[in-house]
C-alpha atoms as a printed R data frame, in Angstrom:
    type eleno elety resid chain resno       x      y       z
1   ATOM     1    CA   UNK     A     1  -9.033 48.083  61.342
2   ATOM     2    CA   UNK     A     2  -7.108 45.657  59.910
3   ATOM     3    CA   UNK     A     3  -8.320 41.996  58.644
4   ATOM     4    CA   UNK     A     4  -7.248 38.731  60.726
5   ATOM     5    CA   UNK     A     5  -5.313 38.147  57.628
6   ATOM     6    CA   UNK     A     6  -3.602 40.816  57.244
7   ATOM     7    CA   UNK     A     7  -2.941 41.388  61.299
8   ATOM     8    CA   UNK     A     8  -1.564 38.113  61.162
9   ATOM     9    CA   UNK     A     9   0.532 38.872  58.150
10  ATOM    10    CA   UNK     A    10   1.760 41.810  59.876
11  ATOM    11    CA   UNK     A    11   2.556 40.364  63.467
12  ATOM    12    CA   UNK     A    12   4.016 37.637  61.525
13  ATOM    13    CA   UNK     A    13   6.365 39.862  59.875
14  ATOM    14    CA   UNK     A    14   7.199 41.501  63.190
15  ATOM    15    CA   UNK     A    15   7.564 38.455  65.270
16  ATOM    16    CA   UNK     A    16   9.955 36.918  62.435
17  ATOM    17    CA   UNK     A    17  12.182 39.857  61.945
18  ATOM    18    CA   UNK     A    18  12.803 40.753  65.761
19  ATOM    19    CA   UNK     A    19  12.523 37.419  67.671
20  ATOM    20    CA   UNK     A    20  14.277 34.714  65.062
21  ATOM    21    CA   UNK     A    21  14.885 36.630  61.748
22  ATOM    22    CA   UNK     A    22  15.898 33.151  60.349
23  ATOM    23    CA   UNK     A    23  12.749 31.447  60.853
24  ATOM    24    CA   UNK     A    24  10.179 31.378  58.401
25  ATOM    25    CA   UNK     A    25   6.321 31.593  59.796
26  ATOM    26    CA   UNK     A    26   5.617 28.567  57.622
27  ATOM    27    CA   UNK     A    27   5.117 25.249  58.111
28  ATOM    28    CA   UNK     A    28   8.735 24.481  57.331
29  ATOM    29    CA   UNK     A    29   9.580 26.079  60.558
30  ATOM    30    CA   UNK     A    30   9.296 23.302  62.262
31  ATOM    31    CA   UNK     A    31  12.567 22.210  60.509
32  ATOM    32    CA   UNK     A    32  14.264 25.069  62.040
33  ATOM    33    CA   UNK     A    33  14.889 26.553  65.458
34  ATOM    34    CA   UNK     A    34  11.644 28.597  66.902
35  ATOM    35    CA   UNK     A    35   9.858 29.370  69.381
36  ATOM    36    CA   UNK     A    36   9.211 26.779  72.200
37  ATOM    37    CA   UNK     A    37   5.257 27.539  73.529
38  ATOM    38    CA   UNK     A    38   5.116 25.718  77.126
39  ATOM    39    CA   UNK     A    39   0.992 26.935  77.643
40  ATOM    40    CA   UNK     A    40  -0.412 25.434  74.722
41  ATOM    41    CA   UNK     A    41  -3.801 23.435  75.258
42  ATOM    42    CA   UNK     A    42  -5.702 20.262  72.888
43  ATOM    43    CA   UNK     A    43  -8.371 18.624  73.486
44  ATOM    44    CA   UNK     A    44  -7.888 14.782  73.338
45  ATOM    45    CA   UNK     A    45 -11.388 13.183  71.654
46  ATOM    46    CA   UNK     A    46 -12.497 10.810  74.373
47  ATOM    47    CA   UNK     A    47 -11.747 13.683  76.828
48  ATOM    48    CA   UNK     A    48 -14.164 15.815  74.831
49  ATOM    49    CA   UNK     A    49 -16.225 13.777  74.803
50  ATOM    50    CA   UNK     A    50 -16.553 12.709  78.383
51  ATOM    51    CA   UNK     A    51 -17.088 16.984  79.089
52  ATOM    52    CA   UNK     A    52 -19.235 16.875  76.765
53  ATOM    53    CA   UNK     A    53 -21.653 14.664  78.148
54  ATOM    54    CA   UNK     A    54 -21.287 16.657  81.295
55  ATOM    55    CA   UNK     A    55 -22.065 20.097  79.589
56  ATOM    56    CA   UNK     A    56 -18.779 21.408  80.752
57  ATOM    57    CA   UNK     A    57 -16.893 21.658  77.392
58  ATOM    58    CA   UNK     A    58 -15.972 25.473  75.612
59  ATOM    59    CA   UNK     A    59 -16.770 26.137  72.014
60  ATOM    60    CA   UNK     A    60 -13.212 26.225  72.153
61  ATOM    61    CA   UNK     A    61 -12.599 23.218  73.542
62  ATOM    62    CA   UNK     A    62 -15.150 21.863  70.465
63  ATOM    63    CA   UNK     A    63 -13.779 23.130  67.566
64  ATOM    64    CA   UNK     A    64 -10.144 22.701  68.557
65  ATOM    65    CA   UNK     A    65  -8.189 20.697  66.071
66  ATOM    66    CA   UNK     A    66  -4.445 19.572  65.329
67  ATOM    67    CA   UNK     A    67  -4.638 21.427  62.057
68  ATOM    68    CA   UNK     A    68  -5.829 24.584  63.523
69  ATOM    69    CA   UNK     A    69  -3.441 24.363  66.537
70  ATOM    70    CA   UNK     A    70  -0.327 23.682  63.773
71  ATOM    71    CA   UNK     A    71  -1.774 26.657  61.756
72  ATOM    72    CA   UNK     A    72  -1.386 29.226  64.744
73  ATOM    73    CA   UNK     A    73   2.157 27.708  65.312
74  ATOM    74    CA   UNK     A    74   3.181 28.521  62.110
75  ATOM    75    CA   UNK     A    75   1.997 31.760  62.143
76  ATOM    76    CA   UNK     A    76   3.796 32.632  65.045
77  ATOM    77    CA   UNK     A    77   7.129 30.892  64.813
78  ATOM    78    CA   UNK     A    78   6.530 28.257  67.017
79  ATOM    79    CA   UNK     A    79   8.472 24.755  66.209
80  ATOM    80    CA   UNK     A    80   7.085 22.993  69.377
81  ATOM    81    CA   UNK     A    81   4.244 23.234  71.174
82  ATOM    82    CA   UNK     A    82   4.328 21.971  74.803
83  ATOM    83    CA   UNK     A    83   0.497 20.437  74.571
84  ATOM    84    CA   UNK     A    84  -1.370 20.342  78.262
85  ATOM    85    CA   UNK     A    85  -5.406 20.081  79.421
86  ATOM    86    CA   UNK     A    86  -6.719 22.737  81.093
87  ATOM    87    CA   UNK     A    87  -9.303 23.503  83.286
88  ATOM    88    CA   UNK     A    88 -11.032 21.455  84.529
89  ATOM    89    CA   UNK     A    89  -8.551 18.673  83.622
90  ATOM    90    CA   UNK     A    90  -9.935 15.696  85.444
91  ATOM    91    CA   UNK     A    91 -10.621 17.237  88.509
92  ATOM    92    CA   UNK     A    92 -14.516 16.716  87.775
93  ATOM    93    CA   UNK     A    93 -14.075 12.778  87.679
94  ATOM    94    CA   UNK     A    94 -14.716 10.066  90.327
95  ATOM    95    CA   UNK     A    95 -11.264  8.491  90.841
96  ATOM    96    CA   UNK     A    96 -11.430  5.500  88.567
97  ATOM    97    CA   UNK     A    97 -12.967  7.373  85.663
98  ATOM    98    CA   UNK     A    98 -10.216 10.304  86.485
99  ATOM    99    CA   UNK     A    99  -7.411  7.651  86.198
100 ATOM   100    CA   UNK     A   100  -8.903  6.191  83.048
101 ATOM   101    CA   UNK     A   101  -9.145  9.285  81.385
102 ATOM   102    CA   UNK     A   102  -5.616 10.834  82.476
103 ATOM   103    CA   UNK     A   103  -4.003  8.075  80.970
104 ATOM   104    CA   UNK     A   104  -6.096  7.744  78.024
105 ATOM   105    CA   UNK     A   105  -5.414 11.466  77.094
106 ATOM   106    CA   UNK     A   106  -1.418 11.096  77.920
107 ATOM   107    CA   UNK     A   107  -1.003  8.674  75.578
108 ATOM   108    CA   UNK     A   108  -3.424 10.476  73.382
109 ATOM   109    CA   UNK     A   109  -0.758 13.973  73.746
110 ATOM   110    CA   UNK     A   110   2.226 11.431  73.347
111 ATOM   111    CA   UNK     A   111   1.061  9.913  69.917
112 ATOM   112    CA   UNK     A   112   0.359 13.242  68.721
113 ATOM   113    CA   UNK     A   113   4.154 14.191  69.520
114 ATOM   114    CA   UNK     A   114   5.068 10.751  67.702
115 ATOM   115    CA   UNK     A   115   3.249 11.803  64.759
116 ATOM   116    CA   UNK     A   116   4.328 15.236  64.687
117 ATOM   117    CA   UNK     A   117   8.299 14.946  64.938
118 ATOM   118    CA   UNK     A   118   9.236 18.210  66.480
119 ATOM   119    CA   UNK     A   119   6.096 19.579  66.845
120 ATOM   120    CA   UNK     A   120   5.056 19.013  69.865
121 ATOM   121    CA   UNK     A   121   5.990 18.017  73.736
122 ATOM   122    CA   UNK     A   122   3.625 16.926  76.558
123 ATOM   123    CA   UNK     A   123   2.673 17.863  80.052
124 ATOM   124    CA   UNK     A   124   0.903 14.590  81.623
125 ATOM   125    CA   UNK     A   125  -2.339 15.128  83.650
126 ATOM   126    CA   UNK     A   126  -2.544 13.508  87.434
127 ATOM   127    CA   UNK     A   127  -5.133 11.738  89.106
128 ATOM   128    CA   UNK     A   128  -5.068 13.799  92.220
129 ATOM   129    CA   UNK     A   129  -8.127 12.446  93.551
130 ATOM   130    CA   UNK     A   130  -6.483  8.989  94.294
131 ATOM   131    CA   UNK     A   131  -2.222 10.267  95.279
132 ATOM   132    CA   UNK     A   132  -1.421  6.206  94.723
133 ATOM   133    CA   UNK     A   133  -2.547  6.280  90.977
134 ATOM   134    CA   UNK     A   134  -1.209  9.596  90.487
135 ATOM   135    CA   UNK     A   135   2.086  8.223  91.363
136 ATOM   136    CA   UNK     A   136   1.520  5.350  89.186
137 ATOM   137    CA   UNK     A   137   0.785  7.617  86.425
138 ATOM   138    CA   UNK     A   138   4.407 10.035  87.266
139 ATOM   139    CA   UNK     A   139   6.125  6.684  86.254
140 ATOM   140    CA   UNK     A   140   4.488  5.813  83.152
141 ATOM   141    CA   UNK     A   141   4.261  9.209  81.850
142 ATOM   142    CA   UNK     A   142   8.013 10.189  82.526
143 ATOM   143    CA   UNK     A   143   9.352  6.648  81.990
144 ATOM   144    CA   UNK     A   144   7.166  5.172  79.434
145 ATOM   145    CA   UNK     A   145   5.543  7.938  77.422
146 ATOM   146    CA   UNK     A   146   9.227 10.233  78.287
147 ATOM   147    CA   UNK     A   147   6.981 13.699  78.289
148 ATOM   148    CA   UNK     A   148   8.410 16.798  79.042
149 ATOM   149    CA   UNK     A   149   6.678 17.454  82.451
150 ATOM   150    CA   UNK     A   150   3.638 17.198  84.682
151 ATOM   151    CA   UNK     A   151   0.925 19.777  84.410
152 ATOM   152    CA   UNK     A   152  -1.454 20.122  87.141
153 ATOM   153    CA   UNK     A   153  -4.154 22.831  88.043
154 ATOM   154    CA   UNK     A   154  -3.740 25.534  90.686
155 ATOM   155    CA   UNK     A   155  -5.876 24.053  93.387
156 ATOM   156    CA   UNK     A   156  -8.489 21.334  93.939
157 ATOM   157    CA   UNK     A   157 -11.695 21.767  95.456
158 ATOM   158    CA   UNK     A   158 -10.255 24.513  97.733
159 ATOM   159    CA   UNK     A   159  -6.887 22.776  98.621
160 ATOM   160    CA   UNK     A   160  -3.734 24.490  97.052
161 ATOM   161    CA   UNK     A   161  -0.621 22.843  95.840
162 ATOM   162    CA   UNK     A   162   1.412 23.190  99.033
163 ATOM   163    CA   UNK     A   163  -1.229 21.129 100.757
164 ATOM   164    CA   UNK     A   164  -0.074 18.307 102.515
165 ATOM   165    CA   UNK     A   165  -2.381 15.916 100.816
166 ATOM   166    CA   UNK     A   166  -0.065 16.477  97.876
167 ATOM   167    CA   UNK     A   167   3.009 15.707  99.170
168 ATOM   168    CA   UNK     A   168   3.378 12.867  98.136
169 ATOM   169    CA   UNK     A   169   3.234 13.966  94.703
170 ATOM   170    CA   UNK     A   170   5.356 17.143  95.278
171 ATOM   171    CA   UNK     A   171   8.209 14.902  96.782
172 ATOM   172    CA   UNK     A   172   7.979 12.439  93.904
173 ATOM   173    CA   UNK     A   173   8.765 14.967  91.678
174 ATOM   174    CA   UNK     A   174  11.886 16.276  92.814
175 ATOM   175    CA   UNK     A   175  13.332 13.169  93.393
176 ATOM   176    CA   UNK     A   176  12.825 12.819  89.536
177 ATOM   177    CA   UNK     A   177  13.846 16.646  89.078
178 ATOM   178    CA   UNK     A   178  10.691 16.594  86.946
179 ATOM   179    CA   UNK     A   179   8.936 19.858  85.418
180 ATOM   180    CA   UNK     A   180   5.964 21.017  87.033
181 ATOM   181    CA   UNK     A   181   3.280 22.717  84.967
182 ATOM   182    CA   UNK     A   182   0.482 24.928  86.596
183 ATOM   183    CA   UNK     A   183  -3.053 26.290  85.131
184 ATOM   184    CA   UNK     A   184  -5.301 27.762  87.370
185 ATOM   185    CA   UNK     A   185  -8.797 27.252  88.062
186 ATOM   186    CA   UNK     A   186 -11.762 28.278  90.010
187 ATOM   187    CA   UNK     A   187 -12.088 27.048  93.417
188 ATOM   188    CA   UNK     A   188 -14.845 26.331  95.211
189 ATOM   189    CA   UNK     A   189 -14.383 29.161  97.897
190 ATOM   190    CA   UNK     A   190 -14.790 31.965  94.897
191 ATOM   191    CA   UNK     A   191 -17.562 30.487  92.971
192 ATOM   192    CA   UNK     A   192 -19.921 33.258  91.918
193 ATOM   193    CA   UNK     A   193 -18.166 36.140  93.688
194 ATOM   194    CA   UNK     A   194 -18.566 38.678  90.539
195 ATOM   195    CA   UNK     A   195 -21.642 36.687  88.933
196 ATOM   196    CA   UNK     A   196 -21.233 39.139  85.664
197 ATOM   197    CA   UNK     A   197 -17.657 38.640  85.311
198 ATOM   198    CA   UNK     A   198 -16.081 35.619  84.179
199 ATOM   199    CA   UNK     A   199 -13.981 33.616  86.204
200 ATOM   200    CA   UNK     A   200 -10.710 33.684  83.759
201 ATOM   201    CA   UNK     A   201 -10.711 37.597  84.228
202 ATOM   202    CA   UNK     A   202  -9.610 37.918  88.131
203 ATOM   203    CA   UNK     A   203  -9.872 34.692  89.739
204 ATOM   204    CA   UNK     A   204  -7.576 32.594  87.783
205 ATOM   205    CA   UNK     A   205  -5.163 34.942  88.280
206 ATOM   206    CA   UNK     A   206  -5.830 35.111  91.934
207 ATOM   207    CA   UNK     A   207  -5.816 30.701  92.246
208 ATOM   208    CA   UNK     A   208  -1.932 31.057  90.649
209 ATOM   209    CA   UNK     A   209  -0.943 33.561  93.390
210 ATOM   210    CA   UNK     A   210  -2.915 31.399  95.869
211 ATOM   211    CA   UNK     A   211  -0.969 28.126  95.006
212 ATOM   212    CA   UNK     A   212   2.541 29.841  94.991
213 ATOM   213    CA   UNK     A   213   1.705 31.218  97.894
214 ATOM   214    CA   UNK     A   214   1.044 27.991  99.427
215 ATOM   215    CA   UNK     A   215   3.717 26.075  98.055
216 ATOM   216    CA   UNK     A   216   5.779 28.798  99.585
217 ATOM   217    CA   UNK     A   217   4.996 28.957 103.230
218 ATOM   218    CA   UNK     A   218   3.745 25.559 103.470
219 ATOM   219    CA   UNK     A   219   7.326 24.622 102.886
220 ATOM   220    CA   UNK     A   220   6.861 22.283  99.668
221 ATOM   221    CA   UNK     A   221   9.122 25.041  97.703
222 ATOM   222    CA   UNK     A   222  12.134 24.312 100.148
223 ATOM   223    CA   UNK     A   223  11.668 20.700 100.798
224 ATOM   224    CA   UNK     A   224  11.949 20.262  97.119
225 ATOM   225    CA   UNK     A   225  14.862 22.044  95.571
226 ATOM   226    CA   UNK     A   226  14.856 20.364  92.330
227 ATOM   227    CA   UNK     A   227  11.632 20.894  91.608
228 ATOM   228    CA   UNK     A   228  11.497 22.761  88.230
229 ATOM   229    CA   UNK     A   229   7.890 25.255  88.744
230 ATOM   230    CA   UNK     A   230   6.356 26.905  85.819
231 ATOM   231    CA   UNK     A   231   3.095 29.172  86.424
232 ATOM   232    CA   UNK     A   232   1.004 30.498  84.275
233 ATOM   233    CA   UNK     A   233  -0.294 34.133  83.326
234 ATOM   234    CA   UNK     A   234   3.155 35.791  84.591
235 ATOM   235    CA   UNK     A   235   2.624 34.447  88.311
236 ATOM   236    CA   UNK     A   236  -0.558 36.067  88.263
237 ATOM   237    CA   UNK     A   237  -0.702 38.541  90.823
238 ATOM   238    CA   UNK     A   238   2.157 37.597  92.629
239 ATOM   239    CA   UNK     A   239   4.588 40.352  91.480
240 ATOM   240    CA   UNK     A   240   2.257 43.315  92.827
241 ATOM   241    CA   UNK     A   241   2.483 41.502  95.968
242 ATOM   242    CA   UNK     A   242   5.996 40.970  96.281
243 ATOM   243    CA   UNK     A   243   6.191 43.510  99.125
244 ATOM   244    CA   UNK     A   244   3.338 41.493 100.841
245 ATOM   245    CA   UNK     A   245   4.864 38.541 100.766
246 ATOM   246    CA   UNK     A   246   8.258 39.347 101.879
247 ATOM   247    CA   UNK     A   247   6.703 40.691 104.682
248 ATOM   248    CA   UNK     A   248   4.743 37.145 105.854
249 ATOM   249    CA   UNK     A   249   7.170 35.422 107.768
250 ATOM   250    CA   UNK     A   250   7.409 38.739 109.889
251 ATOM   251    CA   UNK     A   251   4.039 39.039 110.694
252 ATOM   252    CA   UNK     A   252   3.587 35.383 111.230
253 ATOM   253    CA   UNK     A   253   6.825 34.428 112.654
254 ATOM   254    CA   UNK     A   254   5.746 30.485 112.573
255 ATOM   255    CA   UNK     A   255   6.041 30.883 108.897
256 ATOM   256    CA   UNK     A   256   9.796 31.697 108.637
257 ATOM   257    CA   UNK     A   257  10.990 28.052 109.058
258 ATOM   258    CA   UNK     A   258   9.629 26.898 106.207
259 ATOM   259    CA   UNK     A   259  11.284 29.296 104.054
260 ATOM   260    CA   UNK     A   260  14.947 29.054 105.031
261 ATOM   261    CA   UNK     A   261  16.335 30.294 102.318
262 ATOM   262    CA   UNK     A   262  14.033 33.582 102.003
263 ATOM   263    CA   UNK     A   263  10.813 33.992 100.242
264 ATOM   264    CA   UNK     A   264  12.337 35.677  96.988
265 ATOM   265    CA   UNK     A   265  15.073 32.675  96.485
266 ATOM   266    CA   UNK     A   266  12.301 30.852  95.812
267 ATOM   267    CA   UNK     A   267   9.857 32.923  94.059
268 ATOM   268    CA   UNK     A   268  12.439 34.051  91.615
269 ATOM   269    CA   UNK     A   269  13.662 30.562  90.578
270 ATOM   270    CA   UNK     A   270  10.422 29.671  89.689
271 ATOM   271    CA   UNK     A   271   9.700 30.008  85.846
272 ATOM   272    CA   UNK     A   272   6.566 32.218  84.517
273 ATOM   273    CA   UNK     A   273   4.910 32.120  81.266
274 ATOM   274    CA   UNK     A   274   3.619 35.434  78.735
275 ATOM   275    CA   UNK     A   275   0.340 33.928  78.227
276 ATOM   276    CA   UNK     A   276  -2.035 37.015  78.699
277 ATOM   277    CA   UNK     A   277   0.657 38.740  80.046
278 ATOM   278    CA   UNK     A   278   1.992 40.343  77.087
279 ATOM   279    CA   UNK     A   279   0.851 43.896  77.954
280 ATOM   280    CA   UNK     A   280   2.756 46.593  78.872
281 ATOM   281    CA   UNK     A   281   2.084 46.950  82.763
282 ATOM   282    CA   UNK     A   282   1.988 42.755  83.559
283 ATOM   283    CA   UNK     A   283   5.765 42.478  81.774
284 ATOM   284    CA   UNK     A   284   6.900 45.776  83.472
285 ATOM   285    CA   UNK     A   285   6.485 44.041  86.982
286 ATOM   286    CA   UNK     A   286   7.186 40.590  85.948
287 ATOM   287    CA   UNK     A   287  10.574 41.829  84.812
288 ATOM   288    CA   UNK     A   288  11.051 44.092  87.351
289 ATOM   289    CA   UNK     A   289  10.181 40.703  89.873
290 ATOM   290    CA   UNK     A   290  12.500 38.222  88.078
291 ATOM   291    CA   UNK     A   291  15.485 37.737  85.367
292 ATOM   292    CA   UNK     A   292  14.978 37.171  82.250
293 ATOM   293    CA   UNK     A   293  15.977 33.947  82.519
294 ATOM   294    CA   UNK     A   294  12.798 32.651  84.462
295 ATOM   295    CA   UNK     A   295  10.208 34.141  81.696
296 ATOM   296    CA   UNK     A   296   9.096 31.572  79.334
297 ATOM   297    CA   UNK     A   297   6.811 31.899  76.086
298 ATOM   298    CA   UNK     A   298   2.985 31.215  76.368
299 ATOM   299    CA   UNK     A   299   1.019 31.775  73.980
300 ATOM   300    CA   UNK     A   300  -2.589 29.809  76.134
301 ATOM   301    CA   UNK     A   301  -3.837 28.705  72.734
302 ATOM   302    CA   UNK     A   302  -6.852 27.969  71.555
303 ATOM   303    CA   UNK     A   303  -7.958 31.185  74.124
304 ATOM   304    CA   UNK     A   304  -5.414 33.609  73.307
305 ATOM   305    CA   UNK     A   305  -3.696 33.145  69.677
306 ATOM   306    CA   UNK     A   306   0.486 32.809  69.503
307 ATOM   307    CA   UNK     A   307   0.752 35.860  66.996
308 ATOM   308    CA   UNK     A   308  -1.053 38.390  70.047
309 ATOM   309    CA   UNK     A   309   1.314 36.787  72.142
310 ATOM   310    CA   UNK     A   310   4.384 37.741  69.752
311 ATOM   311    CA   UNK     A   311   2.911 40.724  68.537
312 ATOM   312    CA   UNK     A   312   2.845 41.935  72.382
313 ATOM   313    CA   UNK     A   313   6.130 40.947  73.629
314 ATOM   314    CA   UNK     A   314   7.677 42.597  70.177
315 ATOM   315    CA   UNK     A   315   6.185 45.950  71.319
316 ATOM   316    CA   UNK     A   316   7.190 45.829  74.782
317 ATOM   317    CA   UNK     A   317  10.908 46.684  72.985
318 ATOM   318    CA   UNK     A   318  12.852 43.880  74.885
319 ATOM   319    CA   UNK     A   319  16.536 42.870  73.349
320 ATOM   320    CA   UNK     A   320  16.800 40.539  70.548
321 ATOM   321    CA   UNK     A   321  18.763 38.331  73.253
322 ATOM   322    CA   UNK     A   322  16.174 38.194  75.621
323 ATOM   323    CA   UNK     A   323  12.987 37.699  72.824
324 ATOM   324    CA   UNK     A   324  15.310 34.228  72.235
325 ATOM   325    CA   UNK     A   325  15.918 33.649  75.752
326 ATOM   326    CA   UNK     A   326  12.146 33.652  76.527
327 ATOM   327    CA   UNK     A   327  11.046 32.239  73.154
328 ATOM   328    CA   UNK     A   328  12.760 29.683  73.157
329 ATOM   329    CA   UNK     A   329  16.406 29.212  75.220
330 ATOM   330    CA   UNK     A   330  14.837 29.117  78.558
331 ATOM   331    CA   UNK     A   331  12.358 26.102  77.771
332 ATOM   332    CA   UNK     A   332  15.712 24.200  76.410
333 ATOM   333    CA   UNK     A   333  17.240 24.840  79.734
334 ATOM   334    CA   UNK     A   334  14.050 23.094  81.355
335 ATOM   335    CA   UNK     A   335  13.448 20.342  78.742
336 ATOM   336    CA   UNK     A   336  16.694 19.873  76.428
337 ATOM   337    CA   UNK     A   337  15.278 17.063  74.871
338 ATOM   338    CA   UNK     A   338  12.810 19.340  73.085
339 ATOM   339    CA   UNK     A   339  16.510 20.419  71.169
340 ATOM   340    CA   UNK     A   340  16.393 16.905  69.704
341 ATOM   341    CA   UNK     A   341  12.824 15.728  68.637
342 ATOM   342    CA   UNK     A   342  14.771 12.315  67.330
343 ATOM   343    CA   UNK     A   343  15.538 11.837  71.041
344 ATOM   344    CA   UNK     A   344  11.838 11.932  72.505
């Protein structure tokens, strides 16, 4: 078996020569133009340290640290990172401690961009449990801080995106034609199902297909046109149930209003990201589900590492054209600003 260095040496290699043979895995990449990572997680240190004190932070979470996070960018060609929180973001907060600590950590994620010209983007966290500051924060973080998008999780407590308690939120953000950033989670209905197994193996997976599912037929997707979706995790398991989900507004004929426009014009102009779904049989459906053009690189670092990520789509044997489509050509079409660091 090999060593970490010399696996990382090799995928390296690969990943340079068959994704952007002009880009060196080094930090001078960031000079250059490489790969564009929209599921790429920090940990802001007063956010740490507020988990902490609950007992809900990872070792991963702990030892996470800007040059570590840099490292595995270099090693994979990534020039910019799109940085997000994930799970549990703030959901675990009383609403005045959750707005304090969103906003803390946004402008901790937006002077980590300003320090690292090029490096990095941002997805803003929400507020959700108070929809007033939450709107509040959509202005400051897309007109003050100018990040790239707004991430939020999957579901809260057990109510999906589509909800109508979000509304609000969901309508403010196509009005601004914003980018919406998912990560799923575990909700409350699916706590302990599979007490042996942990909850990132099926049920975060599951949440994503929940929430899409929801934003679908509750009719957020159509309401809001310009509302730029990225999930995580390839959709989840949303392309095995394609079939399925065509078939909904058929079996429950009170759903077909809501999606005017069919079910698959909306699922396929959502965007989906390669973060653990670099294997062979998740990209076979995924690609077989939507274009090209809606797959976007993820690498879900500090959990998964960006050179798996490139090693696996390098084996899957796309075309050179479509590697730099996903790596990096459909984030620009999302977030062109991230073409022009000076800019941001």
């Amino acid at each position: 078996m090999d060593t970490r260095r010399d696996f990382l040496k090799s995928v390296g290699m690969l990943g340079a020569g068959a994704l952007f043979a002009d880009v060196p895995l080094s930090a001078q990449s960031a000079r250059r133009p490489g790969r564009i990572d929209v599921h790429h997680h920090v940990t802001p240190p007063k956010y740490l340290a507020e988990l902490a004190s609950r007992n809900l932070a990872t070792p991963d979470q702990r030892s996470w640290t800007v040059a570590k996070t840099l490292e595995d960018m270099d090693q994979a060609g990534v020039s910019t990172a799109v940085a997000s929180i994930t799970a549990p973001a703030v959901s675990f907060a009383e609403p005045e401690l959750a707005k304090r600590l969103a906003r803390e950590s946004n402008e901790w994620m937006a002077h980590l961009r300003r320090d690292h010209p090029g490096r990095f983007g941002c997805f803003a966290m929400l507020p959700v449990q108070d929809i007033d500051g939450s709107l509040k924060e959509i202005e400051y973080a897309l007109d003050t801080l100018k990040v790239e998008g707004i991430g939020l999780l999957t579901s809260y407590g057990d109510k999906w995106l589509g909800h109508a308690s979000f509304a609000p939120i969901m309508d403010e953000l196509n009005r601004r034609k914003a980018v919406l950033y998912t990560h799923p989670t575990l909700a409350n209905c699916c706590r302990g199902l599979l007490p042996e197994v942990a909850p990132t193996v099926i049920e975060y997976g599951t949440d994503t297909s929940r929430t899409i599912t929801d934003i679908v037929f509750s009719g957020t997707a159509a309401r809001c046109p310009d509302l730029r979706f990225i999930f995580s995790h390839g959709g989840g398991t949303v392309p095995f149930l394609a079939e399925r989900l065509i078939q909904a507004p058929v079996i429950n004929k009170n759903l077909a209003p809501r999606v005017p426009n069919g079910v698959m014009h909306e699922l396929t102009r959502f965007y989906y990201d390669t973060a653990w779904a670099y294997n062979a049989v998740p990209l076979a459906a995924l690609t077989k589900f939507v274009p090209v053009s809606q797959i976007v690189y993820g690498s879900d670092y500090p959990y998964r590492t960006g050179p798996n990520t490139v090693k696996g789509l390098v084996e899957y044997g796309f075309k050179e054209r479509d590697l730099k489509a996903i790596g990096r050509d459909n984030a620009l079409r999302l977030m062109p600003r991230l073409a022009h660091p000076q800019s941001v």
